[in-house]
C-alpha positions in Angstrom: -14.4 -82.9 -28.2 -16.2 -80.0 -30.2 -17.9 -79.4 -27.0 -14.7 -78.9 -25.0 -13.2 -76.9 -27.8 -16.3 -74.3 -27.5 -16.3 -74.0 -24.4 -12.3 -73.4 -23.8 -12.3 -70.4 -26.2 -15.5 -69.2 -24.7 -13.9 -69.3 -20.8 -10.6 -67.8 -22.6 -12.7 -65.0 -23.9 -14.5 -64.2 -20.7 -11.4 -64.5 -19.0 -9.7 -61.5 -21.3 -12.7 -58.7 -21.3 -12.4 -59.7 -17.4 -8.5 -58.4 -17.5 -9.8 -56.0 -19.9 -12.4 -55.0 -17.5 -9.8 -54.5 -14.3 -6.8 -52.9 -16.3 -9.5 -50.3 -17.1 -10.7 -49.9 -13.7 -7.4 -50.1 -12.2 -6.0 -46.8 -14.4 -8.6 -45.3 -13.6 -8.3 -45.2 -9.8 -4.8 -44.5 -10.4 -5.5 -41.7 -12.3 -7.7 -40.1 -10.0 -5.6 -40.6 -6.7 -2.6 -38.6 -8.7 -5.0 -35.8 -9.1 -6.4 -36.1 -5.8 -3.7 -36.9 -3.5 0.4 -37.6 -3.7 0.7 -40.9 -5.2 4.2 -43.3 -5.3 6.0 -43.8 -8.3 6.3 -47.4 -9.5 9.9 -47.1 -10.9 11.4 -44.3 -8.8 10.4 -45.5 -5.4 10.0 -41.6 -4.8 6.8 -39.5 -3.9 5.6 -37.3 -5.9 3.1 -34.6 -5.4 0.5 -32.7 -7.9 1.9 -29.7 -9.2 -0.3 -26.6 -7.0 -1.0 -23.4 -8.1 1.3 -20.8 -6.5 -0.6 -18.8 -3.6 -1.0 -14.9 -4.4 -1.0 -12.6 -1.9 -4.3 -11.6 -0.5 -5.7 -8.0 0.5 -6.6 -9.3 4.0 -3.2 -8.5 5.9 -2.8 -4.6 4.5 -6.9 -4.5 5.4 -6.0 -5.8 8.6 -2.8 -3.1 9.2 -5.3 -0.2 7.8 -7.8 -1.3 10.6 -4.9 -1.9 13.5 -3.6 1.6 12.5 -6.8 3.2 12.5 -7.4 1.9 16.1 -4.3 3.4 17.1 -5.3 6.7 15.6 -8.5 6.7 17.7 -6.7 5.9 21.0 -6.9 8.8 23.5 -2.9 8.4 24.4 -1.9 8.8 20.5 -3.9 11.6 19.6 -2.4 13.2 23.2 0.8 13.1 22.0 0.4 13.9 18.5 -1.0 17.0 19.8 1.9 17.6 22.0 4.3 17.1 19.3 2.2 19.4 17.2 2.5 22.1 20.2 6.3 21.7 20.6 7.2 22.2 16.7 4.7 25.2 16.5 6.5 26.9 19.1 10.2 26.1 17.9 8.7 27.5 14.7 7.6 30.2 16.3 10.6 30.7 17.8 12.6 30.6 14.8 10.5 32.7 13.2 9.9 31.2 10.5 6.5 32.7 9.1 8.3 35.9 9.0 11.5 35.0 7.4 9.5 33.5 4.7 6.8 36.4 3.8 9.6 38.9 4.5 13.1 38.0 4.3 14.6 39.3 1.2 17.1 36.3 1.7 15.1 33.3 0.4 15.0 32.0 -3.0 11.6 32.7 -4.1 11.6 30.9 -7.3 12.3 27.8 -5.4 9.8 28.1 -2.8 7.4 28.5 -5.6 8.0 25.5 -6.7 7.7 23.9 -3.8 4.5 25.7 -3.0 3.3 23.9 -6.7 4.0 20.4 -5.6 2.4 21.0 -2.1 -0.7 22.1 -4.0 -0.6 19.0 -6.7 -0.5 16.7 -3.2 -3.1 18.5 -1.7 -5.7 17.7 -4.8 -4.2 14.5 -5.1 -5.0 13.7 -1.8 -8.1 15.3 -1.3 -9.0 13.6 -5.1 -8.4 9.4 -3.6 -9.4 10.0 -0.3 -12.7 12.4 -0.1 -14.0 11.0 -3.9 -12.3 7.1 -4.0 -12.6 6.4 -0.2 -15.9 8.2 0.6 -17.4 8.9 -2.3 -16.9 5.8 -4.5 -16.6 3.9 -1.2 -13.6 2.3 -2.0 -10.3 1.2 -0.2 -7.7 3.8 -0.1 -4.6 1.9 0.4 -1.2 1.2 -1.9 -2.8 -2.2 -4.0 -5.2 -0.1 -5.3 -3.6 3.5 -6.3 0.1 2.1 -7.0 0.9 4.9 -10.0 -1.2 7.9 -7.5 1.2 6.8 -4.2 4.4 6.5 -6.9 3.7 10.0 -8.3 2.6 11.5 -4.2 6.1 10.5 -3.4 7.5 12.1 -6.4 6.0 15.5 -6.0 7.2 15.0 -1.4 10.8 14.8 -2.9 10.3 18.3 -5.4 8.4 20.0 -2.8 11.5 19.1 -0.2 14.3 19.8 -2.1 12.8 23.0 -3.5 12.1 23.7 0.4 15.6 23.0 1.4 17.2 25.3 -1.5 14.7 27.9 -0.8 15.6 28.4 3.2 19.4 27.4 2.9 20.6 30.9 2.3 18.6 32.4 5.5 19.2 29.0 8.4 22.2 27.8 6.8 21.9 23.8 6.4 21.6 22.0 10.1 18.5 24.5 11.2 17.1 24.5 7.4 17.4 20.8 7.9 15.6 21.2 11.9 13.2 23.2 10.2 12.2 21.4 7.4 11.8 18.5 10.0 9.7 20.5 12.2 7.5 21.0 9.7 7.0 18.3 7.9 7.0 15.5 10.9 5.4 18.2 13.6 3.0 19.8 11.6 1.5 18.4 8.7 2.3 14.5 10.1 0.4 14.8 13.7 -2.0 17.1 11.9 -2.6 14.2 9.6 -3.1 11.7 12.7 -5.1 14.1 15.0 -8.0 15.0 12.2 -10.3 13.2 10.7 -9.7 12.3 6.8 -12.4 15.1 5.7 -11.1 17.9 8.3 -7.5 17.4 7.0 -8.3 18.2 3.2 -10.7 20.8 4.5 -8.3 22.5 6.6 -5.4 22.1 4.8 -7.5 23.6 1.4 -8.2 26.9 4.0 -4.6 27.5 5.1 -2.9 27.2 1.6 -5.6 29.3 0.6 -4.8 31.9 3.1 -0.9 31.4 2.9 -0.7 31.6 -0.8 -3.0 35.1 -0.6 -0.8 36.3 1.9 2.0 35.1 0.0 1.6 36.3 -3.1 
């Protein structure tokens, strides 16, 4: 009977670090599967799913759009009619004789084209600043992720130079042919200028004609 005895509490032992043993082994796999994979819940009946970091937007699509848009700048058909919209606003300029008007007319507001004048000249060195030094220099990507606060203030100092624009040529085109000019020049000129040059041809040229202007100007 002692034998029994011994050998009953020895099979009931066995028997318990062999439950032990699976329970062990059996939160373990569970615990892995939730990490790894959506797993059931027991009670619910309902599938649940590891929580996932939330994806942040990658560089990749504005690199891809500054690419696509350069390609289009280089296409022969573009720069043809960027160059025919360039020749069309020069001569309604022309027409409207506006170089004149502005060196001459004793009818614009001069303190407001001054200041206009000022923010065109902060956008030119801010310009030629990110794209000759940042892009070429420095070799990196000129595009809005990277110079958030230098596009914020760019379009700050396009709304000043505008409206001081505007107020300076009201008094001698009244408001629809200020407003025709203003467009004239600023989509006409400087835009298709901007898509028929090269990045280091627009500083440069645009550094030689406010030069000149601002000589003649003043």
């Amino acid at each position: 009977s002692y034998v029994i005895i011994c050998n009953q509490l020895s099979r009931n032992c066995f028997n318990t670090k062999a439950r032990q043993v699976k329970a062990l082994k059996r939160n373990l796999l569970e615990t892995q599967g939730a990490m790894a994979s959506p797993r059931q819940d027991v009670e619910g009946g309902s599938e649940t799913a590891p929580l996932r970091k939330r994806p942040t937007p990658s560089k990749g699509s504005s690199a891809r759009r500054i690419d696509q848009n350069a390609q289009l700048g280089r296409n022969p058909y573009y720069k043809l009619k960027s160059a025919t919209i360039f020749a069309a606003a020069a001569w309604g300029l022309h027409e409207m004789n506006f170089y004149h008007q502005i060196l001459r007319s004793p009818d614009i507001r001069h303190l407001w084209f001054r200041c206009g004048l000022a923010a065109s000249v902060a956008i030119l060195i801010i310009k030629s600043y990110v794209e000759l030094y940042q892009g070429k220099a420095k070799k990196q990507r000129v595009d809005y992720d990277n110079f958030k606060h230098t596009t914020h203030a760019i379009i700050l100092l396009l709304l000043v130079a505008s409206l001081s624009f505007h107020v300076a040529l009201w008094p001698v085109y009244g408001g629809l042919k200020t407003m025709l000019v203003m467009f004239m020049f600023g989509y006409g000129i400087l835009l298709q200028a901007c898509l028929i040059m090269p990045t280091w041809a627009q500083n440069s040229v645009a550094a030689i004609v406010m030069t000149f202007f601002l000589q003649q100007y003043v």
